[in-house]
Backbone as CSV, one residue per row, in Angstrom:
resi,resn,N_x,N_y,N_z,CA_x,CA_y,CA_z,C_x,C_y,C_z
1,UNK,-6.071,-28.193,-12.094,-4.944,-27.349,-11.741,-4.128,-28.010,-10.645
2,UNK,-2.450,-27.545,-10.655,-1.824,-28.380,-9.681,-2.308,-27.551,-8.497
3,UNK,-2.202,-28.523,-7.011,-2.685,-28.076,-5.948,-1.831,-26.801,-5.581
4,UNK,-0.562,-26.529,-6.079,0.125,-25.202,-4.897,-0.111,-24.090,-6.573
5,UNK,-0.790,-24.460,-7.389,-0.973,-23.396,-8.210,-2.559,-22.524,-7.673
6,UNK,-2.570,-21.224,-8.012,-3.800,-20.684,-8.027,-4.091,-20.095,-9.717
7,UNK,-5.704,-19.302,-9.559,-5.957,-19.437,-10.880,-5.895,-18.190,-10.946
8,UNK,-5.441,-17.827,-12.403,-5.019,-16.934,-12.755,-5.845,-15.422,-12.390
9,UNK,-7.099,-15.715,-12.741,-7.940,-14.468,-12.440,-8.002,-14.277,-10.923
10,UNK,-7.800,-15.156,-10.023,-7.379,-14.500,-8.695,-6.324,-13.996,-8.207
11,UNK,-5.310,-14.343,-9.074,-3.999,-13.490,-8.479,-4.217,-11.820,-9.446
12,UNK,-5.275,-11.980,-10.589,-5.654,-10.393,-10.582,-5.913,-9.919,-10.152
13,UNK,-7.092,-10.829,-9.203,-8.060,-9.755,-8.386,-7.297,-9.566,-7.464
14,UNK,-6.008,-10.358,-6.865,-5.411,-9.666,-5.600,-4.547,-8.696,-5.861
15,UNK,-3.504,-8.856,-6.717,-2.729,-7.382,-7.522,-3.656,-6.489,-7.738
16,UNK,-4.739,-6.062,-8.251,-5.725,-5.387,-8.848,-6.312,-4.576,-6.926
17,UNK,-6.298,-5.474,-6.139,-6.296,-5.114,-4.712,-5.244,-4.305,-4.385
18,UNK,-4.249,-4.747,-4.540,-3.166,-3.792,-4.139,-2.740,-2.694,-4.621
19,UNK,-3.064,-2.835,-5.615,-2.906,-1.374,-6.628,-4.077,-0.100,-6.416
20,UNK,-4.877,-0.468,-5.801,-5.991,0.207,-5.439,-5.908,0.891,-4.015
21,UNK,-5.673,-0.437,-3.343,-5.638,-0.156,-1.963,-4.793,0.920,-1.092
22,UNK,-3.498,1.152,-1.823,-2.843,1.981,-1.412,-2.650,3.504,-1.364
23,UNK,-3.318,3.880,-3.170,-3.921,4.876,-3.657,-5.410,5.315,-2.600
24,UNK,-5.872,4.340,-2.312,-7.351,4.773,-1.664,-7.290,5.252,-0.418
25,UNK,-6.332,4.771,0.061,-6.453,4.761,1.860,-5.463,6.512,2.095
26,UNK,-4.576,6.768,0.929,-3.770,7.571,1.005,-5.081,8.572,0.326
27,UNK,-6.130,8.527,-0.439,-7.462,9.917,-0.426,-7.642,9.743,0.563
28,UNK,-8.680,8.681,1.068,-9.641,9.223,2.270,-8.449,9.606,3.465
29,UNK,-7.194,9.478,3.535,-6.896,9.904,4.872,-6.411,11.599,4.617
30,UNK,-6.175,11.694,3.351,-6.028,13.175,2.991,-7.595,13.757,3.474
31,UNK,-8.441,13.106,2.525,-9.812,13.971,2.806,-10.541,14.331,4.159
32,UNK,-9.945,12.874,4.865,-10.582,13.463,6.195,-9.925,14.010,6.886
33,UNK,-8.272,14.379,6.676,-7.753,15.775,7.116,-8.012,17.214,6.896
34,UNK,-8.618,16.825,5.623,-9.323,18.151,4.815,-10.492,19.134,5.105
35,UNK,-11.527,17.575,5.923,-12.646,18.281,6.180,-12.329,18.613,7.846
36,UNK,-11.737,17.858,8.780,-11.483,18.356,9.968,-10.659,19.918,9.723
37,UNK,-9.707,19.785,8.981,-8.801,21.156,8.857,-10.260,22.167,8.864
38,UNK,-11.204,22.262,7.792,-12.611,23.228,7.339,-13.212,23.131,8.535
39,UNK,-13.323,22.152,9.233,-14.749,22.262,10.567,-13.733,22.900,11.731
40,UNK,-12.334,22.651,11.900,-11.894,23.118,13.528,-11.308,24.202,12.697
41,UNK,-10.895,24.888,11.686,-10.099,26.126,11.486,-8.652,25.904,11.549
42,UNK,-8.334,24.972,11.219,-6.989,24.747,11.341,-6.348,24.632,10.148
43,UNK,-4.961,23.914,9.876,-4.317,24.141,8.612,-3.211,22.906,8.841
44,UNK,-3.133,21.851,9.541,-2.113,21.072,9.569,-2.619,19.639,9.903
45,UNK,-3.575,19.258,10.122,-4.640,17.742,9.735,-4.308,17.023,9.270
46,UNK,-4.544,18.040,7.872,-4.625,16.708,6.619,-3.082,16.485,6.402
47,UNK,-2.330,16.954,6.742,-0.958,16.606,6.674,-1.173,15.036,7.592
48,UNK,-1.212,15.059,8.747,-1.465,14.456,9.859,-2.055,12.855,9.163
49,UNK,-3.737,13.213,8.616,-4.161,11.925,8.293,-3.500,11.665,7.296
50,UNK,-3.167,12.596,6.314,-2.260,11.676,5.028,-1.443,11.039,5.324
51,UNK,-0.099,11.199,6.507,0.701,10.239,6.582,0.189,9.179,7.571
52,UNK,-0.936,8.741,8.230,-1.894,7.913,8.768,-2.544,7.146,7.386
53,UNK,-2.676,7.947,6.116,-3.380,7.133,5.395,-2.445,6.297,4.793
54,UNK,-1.073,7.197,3.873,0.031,6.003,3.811,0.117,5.252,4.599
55,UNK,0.368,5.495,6.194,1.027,3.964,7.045,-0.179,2.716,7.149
56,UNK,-1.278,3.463,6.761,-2.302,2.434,6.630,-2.351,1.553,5.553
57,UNK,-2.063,1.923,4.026,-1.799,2.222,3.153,-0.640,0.529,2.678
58,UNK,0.512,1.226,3.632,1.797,0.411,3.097,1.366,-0.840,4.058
59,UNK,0.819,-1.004,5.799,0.225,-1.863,6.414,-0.061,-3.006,6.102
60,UNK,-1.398,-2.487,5.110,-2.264,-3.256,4.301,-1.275,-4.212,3.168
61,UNK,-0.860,-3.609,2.288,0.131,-4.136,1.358,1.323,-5.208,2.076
62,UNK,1.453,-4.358,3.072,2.646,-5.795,3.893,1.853,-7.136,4.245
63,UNK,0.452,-6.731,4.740,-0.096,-7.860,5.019,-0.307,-9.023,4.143
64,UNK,-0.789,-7.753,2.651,-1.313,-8.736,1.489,-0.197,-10.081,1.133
65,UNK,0.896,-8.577,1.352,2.407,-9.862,0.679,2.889,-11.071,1.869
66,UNK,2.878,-10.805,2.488,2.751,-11.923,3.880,1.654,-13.073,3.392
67,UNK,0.508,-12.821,3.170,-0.459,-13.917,3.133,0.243,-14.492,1.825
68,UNK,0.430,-13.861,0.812,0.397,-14.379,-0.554,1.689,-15.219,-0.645
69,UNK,2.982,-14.436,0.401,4.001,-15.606,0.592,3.467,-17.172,1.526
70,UNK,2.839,-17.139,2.393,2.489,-18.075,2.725,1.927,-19.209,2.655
71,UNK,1.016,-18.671,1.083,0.435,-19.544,0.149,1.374,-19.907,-0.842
């Protein structure tokens, strides 16, 4: 393979990363607004971690595309 090429099944596994990653971080930050909202009695949390889980979420993805431009 030429040297500035990569192989194909790794640029899946990194798309296949990103497509995941963003979806995932945006549950668990819902869920763990969900269960704090149930343990303190409250009602406005999971609002709270969900948009903590997006900015984590889109973070991650900026980073990915940063590295992958750099290569």
């Amino acid at each position: 393979m030429p040297s500035g090429k990569k192989n194909p099944w790794t640029m899946v596994g990194e798309y296949t990363t990103l497509a995941v990653s963003l979806p995932a971080s945006v549950v668990v930050g819902y869920f763990i607004g969900h269960l704090l909202d149930r343990w303190l009695g409250t009602h406005f949390l999971y609002i709270v971690f969900l948009l903590l889980g997006i900015a984590a979420g889109f973070v991650q993805l900026i980073r990915q595309v940063q590295k992958s431009s750099r290569e």
